[in-house]
Phi, psi and omega in degrees: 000119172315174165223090183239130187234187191247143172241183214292314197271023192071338194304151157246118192281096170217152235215098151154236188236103183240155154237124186217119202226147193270207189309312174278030152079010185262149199273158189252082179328110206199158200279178181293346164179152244173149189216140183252156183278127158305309202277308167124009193283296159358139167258337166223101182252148009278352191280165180274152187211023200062354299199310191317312181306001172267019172293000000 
């Protein structure tokens, strides 16, 4: 079962057996846990990559 939680700066943080796929149903390649962008900042959207720290 995943674990996904919000961390304080939106990212969301998530830990297991996920299918995570974009807008066409095509699927998105990603590691045993991964963090999606909150902010919209990314530069590798959908994951966070920091960019909310330079704020």
């Amino acid at each position: 079962m995943p674990h996904i939680f919000r961390k304080e700066k939106g990212q969301i943080v998530i830990q297991g057996e996920v299918h995570l796929t974009d807008v066409d149903g095509n699927k998105i390649p990603h590691g045993e846990k991964f963090t999606l962008c909150g902010c919209m900042k990314s530069k590798k959207l959908p994951f966070c990559d920091g960019s909310h720290k330079l704020d």
